[in-house]
C-alpha positions in Angstrom: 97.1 -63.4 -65.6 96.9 -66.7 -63.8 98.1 -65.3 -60.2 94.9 -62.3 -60.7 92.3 -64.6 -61.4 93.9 -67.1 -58.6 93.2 -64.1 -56.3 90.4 -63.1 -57.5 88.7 -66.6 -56.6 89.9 -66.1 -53.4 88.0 -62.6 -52.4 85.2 -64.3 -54.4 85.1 -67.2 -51.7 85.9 -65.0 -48.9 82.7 -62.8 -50.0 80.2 -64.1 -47.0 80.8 -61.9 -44.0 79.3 -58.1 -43.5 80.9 -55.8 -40.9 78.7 -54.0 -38.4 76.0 -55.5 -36.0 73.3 -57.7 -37.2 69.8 -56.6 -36.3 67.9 -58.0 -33.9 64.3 -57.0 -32.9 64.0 -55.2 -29.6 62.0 -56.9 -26.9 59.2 -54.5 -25.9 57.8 -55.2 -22.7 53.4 -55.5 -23.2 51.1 -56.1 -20.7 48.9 -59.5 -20.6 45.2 -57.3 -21.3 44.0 -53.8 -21.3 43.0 -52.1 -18.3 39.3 -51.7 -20.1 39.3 -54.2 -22.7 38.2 -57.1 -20.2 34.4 -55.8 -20.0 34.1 -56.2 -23.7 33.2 -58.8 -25.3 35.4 -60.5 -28.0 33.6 -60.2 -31.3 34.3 -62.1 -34.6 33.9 -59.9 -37.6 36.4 -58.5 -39.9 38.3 -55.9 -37.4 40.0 -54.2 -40.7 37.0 -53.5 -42.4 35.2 -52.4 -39.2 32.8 -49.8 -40.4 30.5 -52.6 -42.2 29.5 -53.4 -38.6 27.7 -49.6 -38.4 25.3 -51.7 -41.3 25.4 -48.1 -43.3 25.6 -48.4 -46.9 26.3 -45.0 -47.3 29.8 -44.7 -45.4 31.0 -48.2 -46.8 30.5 -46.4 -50.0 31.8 -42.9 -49.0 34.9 -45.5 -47.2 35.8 -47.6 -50.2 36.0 -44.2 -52.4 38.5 -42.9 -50.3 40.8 -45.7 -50.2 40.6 -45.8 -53.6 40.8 -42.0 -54.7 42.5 -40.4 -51.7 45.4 -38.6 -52.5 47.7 -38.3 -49.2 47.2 -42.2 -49.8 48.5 -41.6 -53.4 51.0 -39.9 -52.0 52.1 -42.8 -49.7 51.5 -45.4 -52.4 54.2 -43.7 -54.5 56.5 -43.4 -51.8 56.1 -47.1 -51.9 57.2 -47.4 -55.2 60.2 -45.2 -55.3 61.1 -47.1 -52.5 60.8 -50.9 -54.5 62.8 -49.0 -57.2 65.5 -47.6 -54.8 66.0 -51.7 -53.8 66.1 -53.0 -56.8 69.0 -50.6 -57.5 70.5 -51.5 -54.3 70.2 -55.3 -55.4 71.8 -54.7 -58.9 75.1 -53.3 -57.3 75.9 -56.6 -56.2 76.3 -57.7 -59.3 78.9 -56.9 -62.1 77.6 -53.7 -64.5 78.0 -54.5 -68.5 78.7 -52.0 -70.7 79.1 -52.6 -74.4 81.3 -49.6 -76.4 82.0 -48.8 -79.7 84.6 -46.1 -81.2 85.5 -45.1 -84.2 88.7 -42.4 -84.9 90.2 -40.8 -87.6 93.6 -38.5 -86.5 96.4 -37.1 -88.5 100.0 -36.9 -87.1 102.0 -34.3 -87.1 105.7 -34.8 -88.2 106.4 -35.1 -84.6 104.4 -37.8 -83.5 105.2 -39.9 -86.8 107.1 -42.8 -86.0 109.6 -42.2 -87.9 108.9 -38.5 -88.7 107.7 -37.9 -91.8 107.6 -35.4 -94.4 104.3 -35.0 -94.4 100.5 -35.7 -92.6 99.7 -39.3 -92.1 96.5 -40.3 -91.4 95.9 -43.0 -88.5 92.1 -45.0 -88.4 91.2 -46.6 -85.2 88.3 -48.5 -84.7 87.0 -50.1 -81.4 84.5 -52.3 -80.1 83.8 -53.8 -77.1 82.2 -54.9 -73.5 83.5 -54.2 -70.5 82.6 -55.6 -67.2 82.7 -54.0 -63.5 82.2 -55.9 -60.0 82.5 -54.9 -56.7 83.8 -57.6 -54.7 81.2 -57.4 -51.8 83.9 -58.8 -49.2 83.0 -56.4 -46.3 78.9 -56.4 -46.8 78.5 -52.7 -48.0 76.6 -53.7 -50.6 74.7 -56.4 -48.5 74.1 -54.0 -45.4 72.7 -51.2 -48.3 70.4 -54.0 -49.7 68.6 -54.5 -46.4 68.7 -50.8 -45.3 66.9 -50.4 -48.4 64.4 -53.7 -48.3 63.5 -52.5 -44.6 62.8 -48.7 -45.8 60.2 -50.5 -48.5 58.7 -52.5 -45.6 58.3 -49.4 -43.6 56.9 -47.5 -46.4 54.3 -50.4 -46.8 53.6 -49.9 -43.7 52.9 -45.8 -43.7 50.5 -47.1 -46.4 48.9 -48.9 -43.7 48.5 -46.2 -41.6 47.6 -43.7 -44.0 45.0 -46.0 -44.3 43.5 -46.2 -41.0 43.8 -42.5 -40.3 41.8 -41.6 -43.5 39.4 -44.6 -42.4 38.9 -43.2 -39.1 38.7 -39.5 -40.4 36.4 -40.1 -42.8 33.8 -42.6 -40.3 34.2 -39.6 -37.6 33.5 -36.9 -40.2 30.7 -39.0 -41.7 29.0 -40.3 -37.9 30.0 -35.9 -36.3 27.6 -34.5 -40.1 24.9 -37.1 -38.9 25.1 -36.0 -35.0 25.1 -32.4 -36.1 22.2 -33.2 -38.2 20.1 -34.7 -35.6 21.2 -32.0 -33.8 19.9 -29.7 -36.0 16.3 -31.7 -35.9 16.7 -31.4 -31.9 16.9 -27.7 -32.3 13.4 -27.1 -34.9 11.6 -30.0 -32.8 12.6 -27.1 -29.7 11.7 -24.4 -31.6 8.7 -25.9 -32.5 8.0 -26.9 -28.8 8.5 -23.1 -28.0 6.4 -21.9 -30.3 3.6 -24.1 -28.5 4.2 -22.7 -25.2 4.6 -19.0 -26.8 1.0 -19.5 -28.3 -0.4 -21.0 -24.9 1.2 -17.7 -23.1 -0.1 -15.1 -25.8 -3.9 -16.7 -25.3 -3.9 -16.2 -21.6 -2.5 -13.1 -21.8 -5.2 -12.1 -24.7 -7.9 -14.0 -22.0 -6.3 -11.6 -19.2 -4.9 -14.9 -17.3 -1.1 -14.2 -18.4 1.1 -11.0 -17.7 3.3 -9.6 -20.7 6.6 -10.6 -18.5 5.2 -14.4 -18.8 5.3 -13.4 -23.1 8.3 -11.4 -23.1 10.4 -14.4 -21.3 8.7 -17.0 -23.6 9.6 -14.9 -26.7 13.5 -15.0 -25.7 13.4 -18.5 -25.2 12.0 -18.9 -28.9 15.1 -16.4 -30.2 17.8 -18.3 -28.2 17.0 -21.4 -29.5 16.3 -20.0 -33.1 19.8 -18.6 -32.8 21.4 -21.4 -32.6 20.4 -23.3 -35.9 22.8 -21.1 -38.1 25.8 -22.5 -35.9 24.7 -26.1 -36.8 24.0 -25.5 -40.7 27.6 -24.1 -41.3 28.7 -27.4 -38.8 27.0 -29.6 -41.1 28.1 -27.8 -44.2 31.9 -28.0 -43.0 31.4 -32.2 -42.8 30.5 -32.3 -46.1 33.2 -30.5 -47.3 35.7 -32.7 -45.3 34.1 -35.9 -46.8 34.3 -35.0 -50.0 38.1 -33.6 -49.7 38.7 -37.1 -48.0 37.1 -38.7 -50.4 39.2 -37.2 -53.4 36.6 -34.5 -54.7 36.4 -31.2 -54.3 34.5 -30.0 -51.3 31.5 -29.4 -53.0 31.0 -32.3 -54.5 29.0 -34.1 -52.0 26.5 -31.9 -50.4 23.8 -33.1 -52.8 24.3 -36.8 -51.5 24.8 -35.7 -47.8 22.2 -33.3 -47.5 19.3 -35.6 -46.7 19.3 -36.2 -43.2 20.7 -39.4 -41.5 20.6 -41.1 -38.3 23.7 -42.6 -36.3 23.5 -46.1 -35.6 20.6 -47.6 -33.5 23.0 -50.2 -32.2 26.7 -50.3 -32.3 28.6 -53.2 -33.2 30.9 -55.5 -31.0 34.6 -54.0 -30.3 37.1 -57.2 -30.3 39.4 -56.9 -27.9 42.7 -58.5 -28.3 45.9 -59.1 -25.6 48.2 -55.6 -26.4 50.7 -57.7 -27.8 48.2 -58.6 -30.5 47.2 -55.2 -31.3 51.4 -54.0 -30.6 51.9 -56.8 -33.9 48.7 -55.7 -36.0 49.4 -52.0 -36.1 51.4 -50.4 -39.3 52.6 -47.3 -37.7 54.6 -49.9 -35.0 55.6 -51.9 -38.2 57.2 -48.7 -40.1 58.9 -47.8 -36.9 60.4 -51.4 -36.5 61.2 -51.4 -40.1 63.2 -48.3 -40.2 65.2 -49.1 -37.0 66.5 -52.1 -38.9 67.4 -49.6 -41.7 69.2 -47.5 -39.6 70.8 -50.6 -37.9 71.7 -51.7 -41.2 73.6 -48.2 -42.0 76.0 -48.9 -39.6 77.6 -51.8 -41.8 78.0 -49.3 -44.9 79.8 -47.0 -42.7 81.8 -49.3 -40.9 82.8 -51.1 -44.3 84.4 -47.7 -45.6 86.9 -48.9 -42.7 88.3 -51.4 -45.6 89.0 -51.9 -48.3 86.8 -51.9 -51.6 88.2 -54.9 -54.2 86.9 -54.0 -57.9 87.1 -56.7 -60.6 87.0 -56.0 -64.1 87.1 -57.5 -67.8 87.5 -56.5 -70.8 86.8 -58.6 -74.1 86.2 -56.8 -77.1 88.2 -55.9 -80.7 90.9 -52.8 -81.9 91.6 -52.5 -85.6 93.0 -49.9 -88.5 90.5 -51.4 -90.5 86.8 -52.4 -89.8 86.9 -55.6 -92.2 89.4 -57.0 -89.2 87.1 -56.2 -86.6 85.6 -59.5 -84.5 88.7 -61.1 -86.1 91.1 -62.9 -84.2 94.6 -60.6 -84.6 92.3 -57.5 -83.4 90.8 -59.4 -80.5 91.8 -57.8 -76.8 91.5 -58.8 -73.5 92.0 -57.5 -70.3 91.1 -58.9 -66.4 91.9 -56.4 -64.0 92.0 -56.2 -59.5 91.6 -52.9 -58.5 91.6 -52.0 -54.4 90.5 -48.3 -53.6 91.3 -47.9 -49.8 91.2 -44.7 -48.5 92.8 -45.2 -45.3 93.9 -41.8 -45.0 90.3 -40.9 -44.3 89.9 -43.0 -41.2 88.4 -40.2 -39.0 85.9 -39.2 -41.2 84.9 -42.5 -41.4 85.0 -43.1 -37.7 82.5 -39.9 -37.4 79.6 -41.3 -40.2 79.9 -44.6 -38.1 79.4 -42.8 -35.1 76.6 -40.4 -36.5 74.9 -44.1 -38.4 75.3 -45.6 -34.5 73.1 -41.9 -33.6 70.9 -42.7 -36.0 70.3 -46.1 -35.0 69.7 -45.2 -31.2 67.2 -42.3 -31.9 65.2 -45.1 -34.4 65.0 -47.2 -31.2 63.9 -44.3 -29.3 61.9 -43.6 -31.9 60.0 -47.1 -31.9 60.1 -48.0 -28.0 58.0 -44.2 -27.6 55.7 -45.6 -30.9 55.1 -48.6 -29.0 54.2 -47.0 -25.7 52.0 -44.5 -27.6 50.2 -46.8 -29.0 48.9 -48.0 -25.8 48.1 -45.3 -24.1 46.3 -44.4 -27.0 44.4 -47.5 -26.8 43.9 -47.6 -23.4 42.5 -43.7 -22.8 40.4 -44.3 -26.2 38.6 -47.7 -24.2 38.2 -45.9 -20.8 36.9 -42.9 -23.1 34.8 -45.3 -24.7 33.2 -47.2 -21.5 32.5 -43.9 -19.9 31.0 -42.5 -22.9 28.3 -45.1 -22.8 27.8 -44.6 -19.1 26.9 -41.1 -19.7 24.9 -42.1 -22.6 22.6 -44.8 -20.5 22.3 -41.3 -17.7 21.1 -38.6 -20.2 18.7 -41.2 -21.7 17.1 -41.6 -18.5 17.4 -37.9 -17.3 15.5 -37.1 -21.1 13.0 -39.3 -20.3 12.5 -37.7 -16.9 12.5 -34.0 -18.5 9.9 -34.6 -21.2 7.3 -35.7 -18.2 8.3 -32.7 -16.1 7.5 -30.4 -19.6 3.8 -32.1 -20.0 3.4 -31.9 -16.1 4.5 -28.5 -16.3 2.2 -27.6 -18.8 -1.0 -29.0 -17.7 -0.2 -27.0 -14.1 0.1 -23.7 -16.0 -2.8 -24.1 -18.0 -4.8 -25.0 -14.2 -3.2 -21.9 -13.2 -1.5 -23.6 -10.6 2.2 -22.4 -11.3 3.7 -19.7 -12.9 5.3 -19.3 -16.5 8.8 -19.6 -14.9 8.1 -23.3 -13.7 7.1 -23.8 -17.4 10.0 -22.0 -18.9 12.6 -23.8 -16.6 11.2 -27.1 -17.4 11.7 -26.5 -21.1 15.0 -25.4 -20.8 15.8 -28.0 -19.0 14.3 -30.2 -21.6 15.6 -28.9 -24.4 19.5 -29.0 -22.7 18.9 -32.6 -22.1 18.0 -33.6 -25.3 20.6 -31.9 -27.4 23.3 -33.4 -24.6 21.4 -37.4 -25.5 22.4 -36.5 -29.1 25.9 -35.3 -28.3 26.8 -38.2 -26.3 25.3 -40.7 -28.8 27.7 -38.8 -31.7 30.6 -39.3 -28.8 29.7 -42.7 -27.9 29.9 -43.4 -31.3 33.3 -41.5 -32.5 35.0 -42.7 -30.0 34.3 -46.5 -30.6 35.5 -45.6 -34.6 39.3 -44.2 -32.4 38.8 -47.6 -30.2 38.8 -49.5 -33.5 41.7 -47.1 -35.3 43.8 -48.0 -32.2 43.2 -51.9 -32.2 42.9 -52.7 -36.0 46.0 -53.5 -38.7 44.9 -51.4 -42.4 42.2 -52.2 -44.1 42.5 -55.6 -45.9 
């Protein structure tokens, strides 16, 4: 008994190292700023709660409801969790398992098994009590190298929540900022039709005076129609939004159109993008994180394989009581004992352990793939989103002016027809022309403005 417990301290002390390679960050290379992000100016407010710079009550409500009431985000909250338990299982391996037992038997011999055989049945009482102790001896790390597999699988699932987070943010501001372009759009449209209508009535007079020709109407009526035509395109556009919020949102799609219905406006002013070095924003973002997190996991997978290489040293105990009688039990003449060394090697199975090694070393090299092509992603999406970005306000600044110039062209156009000094089809192109204009200003303000919520969902860490 002495010599087992003598070599049992000595695995215990020798319990330190862990086999396989220990995980080490990768160095990703990131450039010093972003190829657009030096004509911005830095800003100061809360990046991760971005959408209270649109000064909109409405989405900060319609944003808080969804992190709060989503469901993919329930989803990834209770991937979370089963992860945390999955760890803390990992973590109670390392430590001996208790189990407490208690038997009672009643058995009769037959003359065979009597000691010495009988005449007759003899009964035999047994009763049993004990607890029994189980340790893995973690002398190799498998236990070790599981526990931070495991703890970097919960960080990465952390992470997902992080970017479950941001895409629902950012699907929920574009869905919320696209119902409010379609709905000025839609205003666009009845302020045409309206603006037709004028120029229809102006056309039927003259030709009722005998100044106009029925062409002049004819032309002017299909104008009216076209436009008409295309307001039932925007009312199922603006229906659709709704229904997306309120799914996002955690309702049923329905459930909204009441609140959404009256009409809003996109922002007058958008606010100030802050624009961080890429290694900032490389450091800030969860989807990067989760990818990190899980190459350590993987990296970590190669110790458990590797330490089915050696052997596995068990330690047990035993203390508990065996008696005929349950007066002696807990006394001393029925206590028992037992400390025990067990080694389970399976050396015989070295190939098959040589292949899960090699298939945990696959494993680890496609997570580095994985997170070196997540990194690089990640700035080309934030560097096409800021050059999307600049140029959308470009075109913005150009279509105000060119709607500025239309609108003077429609009331010169007007004033000459009514003189009679041009034809209907001056008027008609100046309208059209108008009208094209316009609805574009409103498109590009709607772009202008998604694409600064995808410049924000590619610089900012989850909302805080």
């Amino acid at each position: 008994m002495h010599k087992v417990i003598a070599i049992m301290g000595a695995l215990v002390l020798l319990t330190g190292c862990a086999v396989g390679p220990d995980y080490q960050t990768p160095a990703t290379p990131e450039p010093e700023v972003f190829s657009e992000g030096r004509t911005m100016v830095a800003g100061t407010g809360d990046q991760q709660r971005f959408w209270q710079g649109f000064d909109d009550p409405m989405l900060e409500q319609l944003i808080d409801q969804t992190l709060t009431a989503n469901h993919t985000l329930e989803g990834a909250v209770a991937r979370y969790e089963r992860a945390a338990a999955l760890l803390y299982g990992a973590e109670r391996d390392q430590w001996p398992s208790v189990t407490a037992s208690a038997t009672a038997a009643e058995q009769y011999l037959a003359d065979s098994e009597q000691s010495p055989p009988g005449d007759g049945p003899e009964r035999v009482q047994r009763y049993q009590a004990g607890l029994a102790a189980n340790w893995e001896l973690d002398l190799f790390g498998r236990l070790r190298r599981a526990t931070q597999a495991q703890r970097a699988e919960l960080e990465a699932a952390g992470a997902d929540i992080g970017a479950v987070q941001v895409a629902i943010v950012g699907q929920l501001a574009s869905s919320y900022f696209e119902l409010r372009g379609l709905q000025q759009q839609y205003q666009v449209a009845q302020q045409s039709v309206a603006l037709q209508q004028q120029s229809l009535d102006i056309v039927e007079a003259r030709v009722e005076a005998g100044r106009g020709t029925e062409f002049d109407q004819v032309r002017a009526r299909a104008q009216l129609e076209r436009t008409r035509a295309e307001l039932p395109a925007l009312q199922a556009g603006i229906r659709a939004a709704m229904h997306r919020i309120a799914v996002l949102t955690g309702q049923p799609p329905m459930a909204l159109v009441g609140t959404l219905s009256p009409r809003g406006t996109l922002p007058e002013s958008l606010p100030v993008i802050p624009v961080d070095s890429p290694g900032d924003v490389l450091r800030r973002r969860p989807d990067i994180a989760a990818a990190e997190r899980r190459l350590a996991a993987a990296t970590a997978r190669i110790g458990i394989a590797t330490a089915d290489l050696f052997p596995r040293f068990t330690l047990s105990g035993l203390i508990g009581s065996v008696t005929a009688d349950t007066s002696d039990l807990f006394t001393g003449p029925a206590e028992t004992r037992r400390v025990a060394l067990g080694i389970d090697w399976t050396f015989l199975d070295h190939g098959k352990v040589k292949a899960r090694i090699e298939a945990a070393g696959a494993d680890s090299r496609a997570a580095l793939a994985n997170y070196q092509q997540t990194v690089l992603e990640a700035l080309e999406e934030a560097e096409t989103r800021l050059v999307r970005y600049q140029r959308a306000q470009q075109r913005e600044e150009r279509l105000e002016q060119a709607m500025n110039s239309a609108e003077k062209a429609v009331k010169l156009a007007r004033a000459r027809y009514e003189e009679g000094f041009i034809g209907y089809f001056e008027v008609l192109t100046a309208e059209q022309e108008f009208t094209a204009t316009r609805d574009a200003t409103v498109r590009s303000r709607t772009a202008v403005t998604l694409t600064m919520v995808d410049v924000y969902r590619s610089l900012v860490g989850a909302p805080g």
